[in-house]
C-alpha positions as CSV (number, residue, x, y, z in Angstrom):
1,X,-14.4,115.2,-93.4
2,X,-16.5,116.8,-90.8
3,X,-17.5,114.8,-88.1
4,X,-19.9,117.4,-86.2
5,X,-22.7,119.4,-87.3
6,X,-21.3,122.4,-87.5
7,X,-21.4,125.0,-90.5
8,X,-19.4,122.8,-93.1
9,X,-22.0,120.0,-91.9
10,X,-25.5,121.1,-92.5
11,X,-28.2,119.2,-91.4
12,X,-30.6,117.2,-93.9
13,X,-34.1,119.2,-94.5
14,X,-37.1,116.9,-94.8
15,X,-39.1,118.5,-98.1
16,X,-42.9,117.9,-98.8
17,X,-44.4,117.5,-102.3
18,X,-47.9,117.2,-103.1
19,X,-49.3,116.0,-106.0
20,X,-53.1,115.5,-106.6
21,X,-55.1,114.8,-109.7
22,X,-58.0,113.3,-111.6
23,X,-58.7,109.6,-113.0
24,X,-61.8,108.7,-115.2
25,X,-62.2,105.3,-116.7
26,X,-59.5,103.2,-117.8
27,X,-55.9,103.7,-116.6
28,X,-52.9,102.0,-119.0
29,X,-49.8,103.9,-117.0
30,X,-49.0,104.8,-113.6
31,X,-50.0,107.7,-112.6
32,X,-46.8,108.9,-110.7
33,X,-43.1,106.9,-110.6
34,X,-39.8,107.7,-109.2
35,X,-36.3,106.7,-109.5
36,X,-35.6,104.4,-106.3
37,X,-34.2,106.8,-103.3
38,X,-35.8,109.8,-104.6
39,X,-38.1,109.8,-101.9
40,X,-38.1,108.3,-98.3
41,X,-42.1,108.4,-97.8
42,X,-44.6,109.0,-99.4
43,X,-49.0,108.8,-98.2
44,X,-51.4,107.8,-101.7
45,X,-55.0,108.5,-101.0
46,X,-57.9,107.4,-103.8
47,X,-61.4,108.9,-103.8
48,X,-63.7,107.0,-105.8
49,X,-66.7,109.1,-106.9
50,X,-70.3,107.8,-105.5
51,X,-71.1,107.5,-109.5
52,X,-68.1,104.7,-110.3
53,X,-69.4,101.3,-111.3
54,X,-67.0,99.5,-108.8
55,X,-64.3,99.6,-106.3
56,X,-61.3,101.3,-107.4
57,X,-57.6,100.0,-106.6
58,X,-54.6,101.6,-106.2
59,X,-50.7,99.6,-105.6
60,X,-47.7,101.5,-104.6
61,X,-44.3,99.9,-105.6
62,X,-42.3,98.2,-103.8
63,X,-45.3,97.5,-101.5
64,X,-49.1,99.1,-100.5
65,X,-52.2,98.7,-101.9
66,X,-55.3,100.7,-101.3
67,X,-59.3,99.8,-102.4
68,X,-62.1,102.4,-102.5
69,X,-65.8,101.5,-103.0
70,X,-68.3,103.7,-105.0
71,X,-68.2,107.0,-102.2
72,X,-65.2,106.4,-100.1
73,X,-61.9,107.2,-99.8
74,X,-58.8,105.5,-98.7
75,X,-55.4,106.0,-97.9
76,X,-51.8,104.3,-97.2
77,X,-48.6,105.5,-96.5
78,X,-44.8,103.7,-97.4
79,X,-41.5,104.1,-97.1
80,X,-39.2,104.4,-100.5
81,X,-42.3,104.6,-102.9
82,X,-41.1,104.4,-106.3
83,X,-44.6,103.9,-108.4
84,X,-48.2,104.7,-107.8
85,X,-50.6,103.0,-110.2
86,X,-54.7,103.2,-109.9
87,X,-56.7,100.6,-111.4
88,X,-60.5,101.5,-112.3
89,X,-62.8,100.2,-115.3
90,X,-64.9,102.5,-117.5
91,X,-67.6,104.4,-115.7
92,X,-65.1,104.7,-113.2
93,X,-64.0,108.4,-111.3
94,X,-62.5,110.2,-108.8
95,X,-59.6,111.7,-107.4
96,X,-55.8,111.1,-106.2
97,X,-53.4,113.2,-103.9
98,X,-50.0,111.7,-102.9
99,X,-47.8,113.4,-100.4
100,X,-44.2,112.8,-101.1
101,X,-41.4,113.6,-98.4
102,X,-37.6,114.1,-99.3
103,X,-34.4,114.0,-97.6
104,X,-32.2,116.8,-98.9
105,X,-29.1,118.2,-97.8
106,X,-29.2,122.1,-97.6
C-alpha cells in the first residue's frame, strides 16, 4: 500500500454537478435523490415565481430546509445530501438549481 502521494497514489479530485429545473403545482416525488456517500456537498436553491399563491418549501435529507415567498429566492447548502424534495400547492411555480460536489479518485 502506498503511503505517499506519489504516482500509484493519486490525489482525490473534487467534481461539480449542476442540476437545475422547473416545478409547477403540486409535487408527489422528490425532485433529485442519491444513494448515501455519493456526494459530500451539495447547495439547493428555490425560486418561487412572483405569480405562486404561497410560499414554497424545499427539505434536503438528512437535514436543511429552505422557504421562498411569492418573488424570492432562497438557498442552503449541506453536507452528504441524499434527497431534495419541494413542496408547493397548485398555482404554485418556479425554479430549482442544485450544485452537487463529488469526491473522486482519479
Amino acid at each position: 500500500m502506498c503511503q505517499s502521494h506519489s504516482a500509484c497514489c493519486p490525489q482525490a479530485q473534487i467534481i461539480q454537478e449542476k442540476i437545475c429545473g422547473n416545478f409547477n403545482g403540486v409535487l408527489a416525488d422528490p425532485v433529485w435523490t442519491a444513494p448515501a456517500g455519493s456526494y459530500i456537498s451539495g447547495t439547493f436553491q428555490i425560486f418561487n415565481s412572483a405569480s405562486s399563491a404561497g410560499p414554497v418549501t424545499g427539505a434536503i435529507t438528512p437535514t436543511g430546509a429552505l422557504s421562498a415567498l411569492p418573488g424570492n429566492t432562497d438557498s442552503v447548502s449541506v453536507n452528504n445530501p441524499t434527497a431534495f424534495a419541494i413542496t408547493s400547492v397548485v398555482g404554485d411555480s418556479g425554479t430549482y438549481c442544485i450544485t452537487l460536489y463529488k469526491r473522486v479518485l482519479a
